[in-house]
OpenMM code with the backbone's topology and positions (N, CA, C; nanometers):
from openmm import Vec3, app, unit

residues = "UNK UNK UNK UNK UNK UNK UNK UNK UNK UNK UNK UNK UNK UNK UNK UNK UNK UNK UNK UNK UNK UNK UNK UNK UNK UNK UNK UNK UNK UNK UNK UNK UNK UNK UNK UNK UNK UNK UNK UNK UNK UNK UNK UNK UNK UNK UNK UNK UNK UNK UNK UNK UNK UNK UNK UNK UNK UNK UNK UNK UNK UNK UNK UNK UNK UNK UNK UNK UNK UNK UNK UNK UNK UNK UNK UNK UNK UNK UNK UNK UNK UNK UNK UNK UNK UNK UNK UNK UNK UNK UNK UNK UNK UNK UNK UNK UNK UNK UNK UNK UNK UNK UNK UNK UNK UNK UNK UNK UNK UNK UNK UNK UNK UNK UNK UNK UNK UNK UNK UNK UNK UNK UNK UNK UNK UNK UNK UNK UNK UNK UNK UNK".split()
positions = [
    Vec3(12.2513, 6.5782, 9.2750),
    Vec3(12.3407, 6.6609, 9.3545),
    Vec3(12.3182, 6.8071, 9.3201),
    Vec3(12.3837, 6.9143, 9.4052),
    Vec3(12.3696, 7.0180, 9.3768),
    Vec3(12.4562, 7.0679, 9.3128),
    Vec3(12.4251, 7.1008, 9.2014),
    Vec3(12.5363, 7.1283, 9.0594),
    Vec3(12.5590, 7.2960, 9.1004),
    Vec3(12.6435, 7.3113, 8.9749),
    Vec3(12.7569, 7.4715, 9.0078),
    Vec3(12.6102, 7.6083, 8.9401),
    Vec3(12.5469, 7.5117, 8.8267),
    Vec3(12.4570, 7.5551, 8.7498),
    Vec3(12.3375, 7.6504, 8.9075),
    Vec3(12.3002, 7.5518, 8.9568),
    Vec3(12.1800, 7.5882, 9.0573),
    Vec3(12.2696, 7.7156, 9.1448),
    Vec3(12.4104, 7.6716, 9.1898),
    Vec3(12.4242, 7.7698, 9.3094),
    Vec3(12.4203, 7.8911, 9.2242),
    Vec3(12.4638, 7.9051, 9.1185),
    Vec3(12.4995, 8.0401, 9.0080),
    Vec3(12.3529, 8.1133, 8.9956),
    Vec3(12.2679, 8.0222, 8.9372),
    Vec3(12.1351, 8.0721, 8.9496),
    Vec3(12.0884, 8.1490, 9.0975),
    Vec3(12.0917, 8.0763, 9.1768),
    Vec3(12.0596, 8.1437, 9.3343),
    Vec3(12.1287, 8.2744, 9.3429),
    Vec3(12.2888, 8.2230, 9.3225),
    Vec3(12.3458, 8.3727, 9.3380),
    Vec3(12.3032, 8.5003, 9.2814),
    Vec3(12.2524, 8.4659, 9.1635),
    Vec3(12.2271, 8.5643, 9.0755),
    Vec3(12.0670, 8.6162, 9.1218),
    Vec3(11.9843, 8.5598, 9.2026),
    Vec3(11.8778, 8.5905, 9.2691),
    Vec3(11.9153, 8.6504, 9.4061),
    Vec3(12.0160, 8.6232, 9.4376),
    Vec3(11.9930, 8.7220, 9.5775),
    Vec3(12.0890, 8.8188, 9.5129),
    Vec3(12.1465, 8.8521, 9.4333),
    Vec3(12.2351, 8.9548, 9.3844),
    Vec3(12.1278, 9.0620, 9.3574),
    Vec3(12.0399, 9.0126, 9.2649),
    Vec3(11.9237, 9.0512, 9.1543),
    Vec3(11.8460, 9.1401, 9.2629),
    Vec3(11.7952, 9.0737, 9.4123),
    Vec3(11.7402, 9.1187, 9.5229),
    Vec3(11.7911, 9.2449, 9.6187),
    Vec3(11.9352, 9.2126, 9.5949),
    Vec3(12.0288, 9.3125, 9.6628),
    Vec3(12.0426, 9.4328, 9.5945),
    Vec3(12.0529, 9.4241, 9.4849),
    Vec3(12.0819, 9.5112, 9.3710),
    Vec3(11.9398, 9.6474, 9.3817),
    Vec3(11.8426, 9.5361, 9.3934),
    Vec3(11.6737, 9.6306, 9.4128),
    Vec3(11.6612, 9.7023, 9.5657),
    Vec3(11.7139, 9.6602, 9.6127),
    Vec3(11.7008, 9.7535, 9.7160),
    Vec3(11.8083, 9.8468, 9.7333),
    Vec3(11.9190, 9.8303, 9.6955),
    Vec3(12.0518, 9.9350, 9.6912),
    Vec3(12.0109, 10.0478, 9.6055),
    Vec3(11.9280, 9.9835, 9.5034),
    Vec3(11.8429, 10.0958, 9.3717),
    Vec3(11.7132, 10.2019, 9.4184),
    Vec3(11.7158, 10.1695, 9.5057),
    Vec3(11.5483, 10.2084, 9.6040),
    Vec3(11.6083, 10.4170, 9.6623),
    Vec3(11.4978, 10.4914, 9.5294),
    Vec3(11.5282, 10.5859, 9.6044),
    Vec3(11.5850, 10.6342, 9.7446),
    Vec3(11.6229, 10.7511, 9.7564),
    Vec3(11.6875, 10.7679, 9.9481),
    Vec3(11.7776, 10.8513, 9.8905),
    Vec3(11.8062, 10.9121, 9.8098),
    Vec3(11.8913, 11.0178, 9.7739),
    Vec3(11.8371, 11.1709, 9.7174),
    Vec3(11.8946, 11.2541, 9.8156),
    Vec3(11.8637, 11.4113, 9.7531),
    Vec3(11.9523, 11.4707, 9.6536),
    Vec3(11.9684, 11.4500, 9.5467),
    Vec3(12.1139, 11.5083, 9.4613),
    Vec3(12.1252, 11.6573, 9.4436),
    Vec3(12.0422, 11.7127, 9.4806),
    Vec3(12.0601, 11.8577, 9.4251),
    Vec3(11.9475, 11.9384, 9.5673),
    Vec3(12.0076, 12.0388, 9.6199),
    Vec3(11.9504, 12.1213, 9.7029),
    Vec3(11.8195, 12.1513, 9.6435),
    Vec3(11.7120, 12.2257, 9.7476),
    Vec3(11.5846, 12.2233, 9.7166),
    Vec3(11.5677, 12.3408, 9.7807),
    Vec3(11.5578, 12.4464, 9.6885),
    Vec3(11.5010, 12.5854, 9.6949),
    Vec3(11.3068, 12.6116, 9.7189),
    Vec3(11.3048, 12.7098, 9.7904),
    Vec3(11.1528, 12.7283, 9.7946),
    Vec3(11.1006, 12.8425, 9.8590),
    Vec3(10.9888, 12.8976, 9.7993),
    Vec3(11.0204, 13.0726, 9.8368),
    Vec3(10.8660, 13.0814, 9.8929),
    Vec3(10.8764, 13.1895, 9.9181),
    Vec3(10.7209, 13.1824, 10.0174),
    Vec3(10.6903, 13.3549, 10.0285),
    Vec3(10.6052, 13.4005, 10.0524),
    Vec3(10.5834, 13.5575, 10.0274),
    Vec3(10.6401, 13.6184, 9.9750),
    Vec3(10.5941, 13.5746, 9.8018),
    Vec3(10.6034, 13.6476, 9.6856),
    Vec3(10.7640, 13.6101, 9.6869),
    Vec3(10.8741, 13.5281, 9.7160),
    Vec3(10.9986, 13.5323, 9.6914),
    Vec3(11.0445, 13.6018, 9.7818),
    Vec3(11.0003, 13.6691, 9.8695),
    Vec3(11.0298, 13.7544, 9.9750),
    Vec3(11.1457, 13.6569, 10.0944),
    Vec3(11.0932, 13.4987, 10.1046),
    Vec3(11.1196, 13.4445, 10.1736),
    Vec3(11.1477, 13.3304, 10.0973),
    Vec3(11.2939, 13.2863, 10.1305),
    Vec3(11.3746, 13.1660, 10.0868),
    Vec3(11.3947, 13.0597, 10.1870),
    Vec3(11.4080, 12.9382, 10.0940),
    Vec3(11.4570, 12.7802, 10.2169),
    Vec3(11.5127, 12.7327, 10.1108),
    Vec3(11.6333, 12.6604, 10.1805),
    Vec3(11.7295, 12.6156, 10.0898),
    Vec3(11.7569, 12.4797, 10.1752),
    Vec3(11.6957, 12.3589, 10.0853),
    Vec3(11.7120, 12.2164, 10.1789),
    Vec3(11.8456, 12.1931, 10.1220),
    Vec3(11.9283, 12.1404, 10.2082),
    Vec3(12.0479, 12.0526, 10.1785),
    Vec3(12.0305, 11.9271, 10.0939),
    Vec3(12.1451, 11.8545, 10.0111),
    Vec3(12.0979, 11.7191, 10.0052),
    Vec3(12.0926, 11.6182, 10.1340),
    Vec3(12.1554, 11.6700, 10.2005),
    Vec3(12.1219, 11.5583, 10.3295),
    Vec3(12.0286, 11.5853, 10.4401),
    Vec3(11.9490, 11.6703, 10.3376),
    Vec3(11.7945, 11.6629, 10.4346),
    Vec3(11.7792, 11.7756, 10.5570),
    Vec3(11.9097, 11.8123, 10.5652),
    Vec3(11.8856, 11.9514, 10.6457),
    Vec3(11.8767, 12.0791, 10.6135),
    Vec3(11.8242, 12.1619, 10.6704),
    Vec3(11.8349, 12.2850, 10.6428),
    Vec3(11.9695, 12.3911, 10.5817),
    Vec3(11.9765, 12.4162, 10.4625),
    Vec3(12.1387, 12.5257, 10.4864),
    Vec3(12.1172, 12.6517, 10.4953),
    Vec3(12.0034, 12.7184, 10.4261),
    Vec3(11.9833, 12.8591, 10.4144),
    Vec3(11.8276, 12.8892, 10.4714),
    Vec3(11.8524, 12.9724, 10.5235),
    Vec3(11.6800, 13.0587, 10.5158),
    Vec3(11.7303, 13.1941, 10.5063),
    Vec3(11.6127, 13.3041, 10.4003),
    Vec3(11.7047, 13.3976, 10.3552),
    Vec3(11.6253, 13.4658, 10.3334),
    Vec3(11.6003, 13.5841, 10.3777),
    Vec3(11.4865, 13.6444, 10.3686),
    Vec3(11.5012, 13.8490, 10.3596),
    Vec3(11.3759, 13.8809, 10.3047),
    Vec3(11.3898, 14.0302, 10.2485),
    Vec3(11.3598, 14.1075, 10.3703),
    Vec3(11.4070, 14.2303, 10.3913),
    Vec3(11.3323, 14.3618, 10.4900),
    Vec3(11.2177, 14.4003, 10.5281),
    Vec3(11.1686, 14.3538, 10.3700),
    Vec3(10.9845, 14.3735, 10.3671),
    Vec3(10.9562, 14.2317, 10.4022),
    Vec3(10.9769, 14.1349, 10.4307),
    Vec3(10.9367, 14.0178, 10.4894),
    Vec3(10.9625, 14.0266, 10.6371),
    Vec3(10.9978, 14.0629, 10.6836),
    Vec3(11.0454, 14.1015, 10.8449),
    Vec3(10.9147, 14.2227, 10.8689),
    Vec3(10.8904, 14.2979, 10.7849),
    Vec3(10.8145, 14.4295, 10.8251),
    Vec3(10.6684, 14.3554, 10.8628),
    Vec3(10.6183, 14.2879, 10.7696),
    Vec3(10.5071, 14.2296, 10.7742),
    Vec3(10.4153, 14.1721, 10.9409),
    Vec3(10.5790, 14.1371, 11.0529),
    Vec3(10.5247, 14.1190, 11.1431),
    Vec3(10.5422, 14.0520, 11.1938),
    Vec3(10.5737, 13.9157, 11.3167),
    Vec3(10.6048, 13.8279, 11.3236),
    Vec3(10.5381, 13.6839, 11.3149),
    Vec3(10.3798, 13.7225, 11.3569),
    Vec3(10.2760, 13.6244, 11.2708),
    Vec3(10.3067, 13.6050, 11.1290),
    Vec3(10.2811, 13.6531, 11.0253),
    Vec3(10.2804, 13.6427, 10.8558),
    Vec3(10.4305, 13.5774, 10.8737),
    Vec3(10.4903, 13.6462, 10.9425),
    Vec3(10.6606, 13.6151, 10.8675),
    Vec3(10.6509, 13.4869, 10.9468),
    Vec3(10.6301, 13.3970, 11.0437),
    Vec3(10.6153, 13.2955, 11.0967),
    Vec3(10.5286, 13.1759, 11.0076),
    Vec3(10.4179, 13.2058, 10.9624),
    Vec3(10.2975, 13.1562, 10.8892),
    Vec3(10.3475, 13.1052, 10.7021),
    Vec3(10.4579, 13.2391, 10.6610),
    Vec3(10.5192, 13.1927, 10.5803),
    Vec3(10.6524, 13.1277, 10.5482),
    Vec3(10.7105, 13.1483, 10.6463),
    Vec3(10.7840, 13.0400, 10.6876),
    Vec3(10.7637, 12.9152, 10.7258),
    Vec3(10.6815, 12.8692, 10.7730),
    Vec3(10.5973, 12.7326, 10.7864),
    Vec3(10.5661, 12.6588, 10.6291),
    Vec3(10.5193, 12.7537, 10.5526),
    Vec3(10.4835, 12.7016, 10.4149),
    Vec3(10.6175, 12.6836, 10.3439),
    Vec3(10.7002, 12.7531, 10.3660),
    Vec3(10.7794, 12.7329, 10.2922),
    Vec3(10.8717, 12.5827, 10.3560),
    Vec3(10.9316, 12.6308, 10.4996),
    Vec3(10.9542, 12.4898, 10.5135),
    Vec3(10.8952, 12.3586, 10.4791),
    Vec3(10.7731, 12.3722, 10.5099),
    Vec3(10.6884, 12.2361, 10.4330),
    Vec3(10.6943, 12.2542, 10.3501),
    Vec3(10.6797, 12.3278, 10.2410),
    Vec3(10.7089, 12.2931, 10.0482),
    Vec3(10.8536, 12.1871, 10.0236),
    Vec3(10.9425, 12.2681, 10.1510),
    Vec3(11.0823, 12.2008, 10.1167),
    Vec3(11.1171, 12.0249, 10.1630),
    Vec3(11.0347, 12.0247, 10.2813),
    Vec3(11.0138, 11.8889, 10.3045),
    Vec3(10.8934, 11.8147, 10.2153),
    Vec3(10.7919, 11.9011, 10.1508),
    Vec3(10.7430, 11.7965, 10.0618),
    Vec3(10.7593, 11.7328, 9.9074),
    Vec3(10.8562, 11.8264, 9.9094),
    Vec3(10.9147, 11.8201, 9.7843),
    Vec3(11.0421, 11.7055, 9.8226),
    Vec3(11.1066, 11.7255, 9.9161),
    Vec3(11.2105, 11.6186, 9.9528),
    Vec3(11.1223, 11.4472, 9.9911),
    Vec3(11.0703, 11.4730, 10.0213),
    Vec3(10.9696, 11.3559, 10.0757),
    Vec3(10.9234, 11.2512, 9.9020),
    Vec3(10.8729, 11.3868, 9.8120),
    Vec3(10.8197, 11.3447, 9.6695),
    Vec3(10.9403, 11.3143, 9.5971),
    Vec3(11.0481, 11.2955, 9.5930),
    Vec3(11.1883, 11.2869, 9.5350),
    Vec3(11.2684, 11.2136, 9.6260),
    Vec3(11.2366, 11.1253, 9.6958),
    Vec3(11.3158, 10.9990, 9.7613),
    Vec3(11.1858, 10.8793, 9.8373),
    Vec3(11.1005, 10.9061, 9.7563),
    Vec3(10.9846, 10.8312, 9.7732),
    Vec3(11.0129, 10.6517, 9.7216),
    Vec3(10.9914, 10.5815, 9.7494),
    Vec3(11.0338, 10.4391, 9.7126),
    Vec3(10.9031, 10.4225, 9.5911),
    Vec3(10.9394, 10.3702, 9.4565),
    Vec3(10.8536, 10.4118, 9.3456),
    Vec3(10.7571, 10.2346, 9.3955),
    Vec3(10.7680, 10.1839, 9.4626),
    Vec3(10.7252, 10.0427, 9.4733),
    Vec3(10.7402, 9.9888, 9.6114),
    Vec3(10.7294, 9.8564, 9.6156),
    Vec3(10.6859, 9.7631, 9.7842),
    Vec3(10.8500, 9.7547, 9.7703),
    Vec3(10.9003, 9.7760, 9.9080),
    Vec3(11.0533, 9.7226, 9.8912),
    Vec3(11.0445, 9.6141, 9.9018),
    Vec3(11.1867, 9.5107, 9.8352),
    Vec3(11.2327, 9.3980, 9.8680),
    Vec3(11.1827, 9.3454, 9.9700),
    Vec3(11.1763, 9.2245, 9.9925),
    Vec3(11.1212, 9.1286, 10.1114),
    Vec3(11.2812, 9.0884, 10.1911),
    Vec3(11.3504, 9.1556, 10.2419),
    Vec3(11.4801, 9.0980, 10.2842),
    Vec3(11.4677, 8.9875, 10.3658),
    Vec3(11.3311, 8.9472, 10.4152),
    Vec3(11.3527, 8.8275, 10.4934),
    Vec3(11.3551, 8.7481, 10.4066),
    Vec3(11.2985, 8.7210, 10.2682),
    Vec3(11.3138, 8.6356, 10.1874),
    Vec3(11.4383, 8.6081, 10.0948),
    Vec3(11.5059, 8.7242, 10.1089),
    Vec3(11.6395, 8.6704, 10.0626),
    Vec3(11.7273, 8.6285, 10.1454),
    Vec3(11.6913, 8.7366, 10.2923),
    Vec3(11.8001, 8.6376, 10.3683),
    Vec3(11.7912, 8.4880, 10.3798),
    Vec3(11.6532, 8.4225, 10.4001),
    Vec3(11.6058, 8.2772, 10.3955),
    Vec3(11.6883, 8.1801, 10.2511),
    Vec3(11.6711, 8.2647, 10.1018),
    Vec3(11.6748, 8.2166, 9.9789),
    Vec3(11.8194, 8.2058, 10.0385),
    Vec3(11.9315, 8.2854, 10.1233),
    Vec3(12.0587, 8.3030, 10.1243),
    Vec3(12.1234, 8.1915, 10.2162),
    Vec3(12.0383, 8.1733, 10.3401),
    Vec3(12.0244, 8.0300, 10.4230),
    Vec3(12.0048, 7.9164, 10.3916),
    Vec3(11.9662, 7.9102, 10.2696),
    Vec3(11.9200, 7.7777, 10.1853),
    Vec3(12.0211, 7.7456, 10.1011),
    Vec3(12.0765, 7.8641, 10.0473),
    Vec3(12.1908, 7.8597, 9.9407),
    Vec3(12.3288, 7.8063, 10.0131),
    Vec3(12.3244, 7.8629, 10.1740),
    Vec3(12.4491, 7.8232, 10.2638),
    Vec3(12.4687, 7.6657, 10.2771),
    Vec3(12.3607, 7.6368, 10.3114),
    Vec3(12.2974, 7.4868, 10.3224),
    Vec3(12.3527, 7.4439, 10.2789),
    Vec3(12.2741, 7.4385, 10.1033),
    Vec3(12.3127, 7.3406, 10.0268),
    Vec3(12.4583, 7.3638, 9.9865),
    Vec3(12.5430, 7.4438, 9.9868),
    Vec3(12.6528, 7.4776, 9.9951),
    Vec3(12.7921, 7.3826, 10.0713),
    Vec3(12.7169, 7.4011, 10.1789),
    Vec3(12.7505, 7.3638, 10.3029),
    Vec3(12.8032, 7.1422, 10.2237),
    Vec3(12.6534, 7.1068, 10.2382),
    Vec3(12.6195, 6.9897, 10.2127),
    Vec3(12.7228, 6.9313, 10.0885),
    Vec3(12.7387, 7.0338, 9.9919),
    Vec3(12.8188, 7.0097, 9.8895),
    Vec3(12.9544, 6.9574, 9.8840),
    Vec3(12.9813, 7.1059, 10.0007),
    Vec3(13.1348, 7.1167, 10.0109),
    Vec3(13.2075, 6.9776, 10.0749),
    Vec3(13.1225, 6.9210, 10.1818),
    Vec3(13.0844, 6.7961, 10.2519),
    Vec3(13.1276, 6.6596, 10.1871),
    Vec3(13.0570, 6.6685, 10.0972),
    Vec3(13.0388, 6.5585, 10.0090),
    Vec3(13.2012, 6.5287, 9.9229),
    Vec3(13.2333, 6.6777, 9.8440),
    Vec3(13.3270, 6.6723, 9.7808),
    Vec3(13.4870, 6.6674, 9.8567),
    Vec3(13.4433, 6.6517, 9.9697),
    Vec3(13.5486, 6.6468, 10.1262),
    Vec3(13.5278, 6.5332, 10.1229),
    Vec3(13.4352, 6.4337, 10.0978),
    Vec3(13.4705, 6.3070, 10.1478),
    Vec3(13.4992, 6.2354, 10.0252),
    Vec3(13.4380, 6.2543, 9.8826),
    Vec3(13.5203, 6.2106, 9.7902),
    Vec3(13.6647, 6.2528, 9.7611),
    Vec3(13.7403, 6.3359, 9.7771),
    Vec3(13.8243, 6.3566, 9.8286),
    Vec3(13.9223, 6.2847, 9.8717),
    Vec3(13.8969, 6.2414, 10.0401),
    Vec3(13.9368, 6.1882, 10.1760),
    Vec3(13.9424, 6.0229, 10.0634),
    Vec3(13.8153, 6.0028, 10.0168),
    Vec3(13.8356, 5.8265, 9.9687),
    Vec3(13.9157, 5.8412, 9.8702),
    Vec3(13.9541, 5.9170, 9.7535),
    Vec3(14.0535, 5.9000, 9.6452),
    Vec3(14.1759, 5.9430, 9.7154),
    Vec3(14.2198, 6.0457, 9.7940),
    Vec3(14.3328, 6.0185, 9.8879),
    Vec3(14.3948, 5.8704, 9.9661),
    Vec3(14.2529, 5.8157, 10.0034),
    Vec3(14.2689, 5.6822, 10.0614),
    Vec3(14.3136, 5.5761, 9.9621),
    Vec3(14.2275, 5.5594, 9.8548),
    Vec3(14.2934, 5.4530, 9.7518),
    Vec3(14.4129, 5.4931, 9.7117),
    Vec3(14.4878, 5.6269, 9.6802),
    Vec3(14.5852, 5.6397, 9.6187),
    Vec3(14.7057, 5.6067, 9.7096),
    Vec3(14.6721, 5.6345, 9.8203),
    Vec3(14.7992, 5.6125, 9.9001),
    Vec3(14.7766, 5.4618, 10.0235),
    Vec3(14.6656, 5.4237, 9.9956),
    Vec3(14.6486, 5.3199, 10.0304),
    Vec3(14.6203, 5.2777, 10.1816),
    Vec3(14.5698, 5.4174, 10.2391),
    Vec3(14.5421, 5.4298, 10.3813),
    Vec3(14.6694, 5.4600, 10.4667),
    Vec3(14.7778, 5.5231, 10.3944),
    Vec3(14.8769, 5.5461, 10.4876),
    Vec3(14.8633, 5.6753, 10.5700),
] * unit.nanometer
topology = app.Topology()
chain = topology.addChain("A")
for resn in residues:
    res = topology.addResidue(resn, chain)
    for name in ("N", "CA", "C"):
        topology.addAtom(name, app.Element.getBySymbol(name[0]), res)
């Protein structure tokens, strides 16, 4: 039969599974600064991946609107590649189809259990009261 031992074990495998992917980088904790002509030109990534600041000097405006365009580009990309390198998944994620399956199997036999101990049950109800 399927003992309490096995379902505990299972549980503790799709927990174990759940747990690894809830753990799976995807978080920015701290804003992401990044400067671009000589410091002249600032980007300030949010933690939630958007933009909050762009911030920039007099002499970065003078330069022109090509350069000041060209370094602004670098700098935005520094800020997205740096966000990109700091919520990177360090490994293959979880196989969730395989836990959902390991979790379908666990229902099952679950299922089958609960079944069983319903009908032993139903028969010691029956002898005790004698089919009334």
């Amino acid at each position: 039969m399927f003992g309490e031992d096995r379902i505990g074990e299972q549980l503790a495998q799709v927990r174990e599974a759940l747990a690894q992917a809830a753990a799976q980088p995807g978080a920015q904790t701290e804003p992401i600064l990044t400067e671009a002509s000589g410091g002249r030109i600032q980007v300030t990534l949010g933690t939630d991946g958007r933009f909050e600041r762009i911030k920039m000097t007099l002499s970065a405006l003078k330069d022109g609107p090509e350069a000041l365009v060209e370094q602004l580009t670098l700098a935005v990309n520094d800020a997205i590649d740096q966000r990109a390198a700091l919520t990177a998944a360090p490994g293959p994620a979880p196989d969730m189809a395989a836990v959902n399956e390991q979790a379908a199997r666990m229902q099952e036999a679950s299922l089958r259990q609960f079944q069983a101990m319903d009908a032993a049950i139903g028969d010691l109800m029956t002898r005790l009261y004698g089919g009334r």
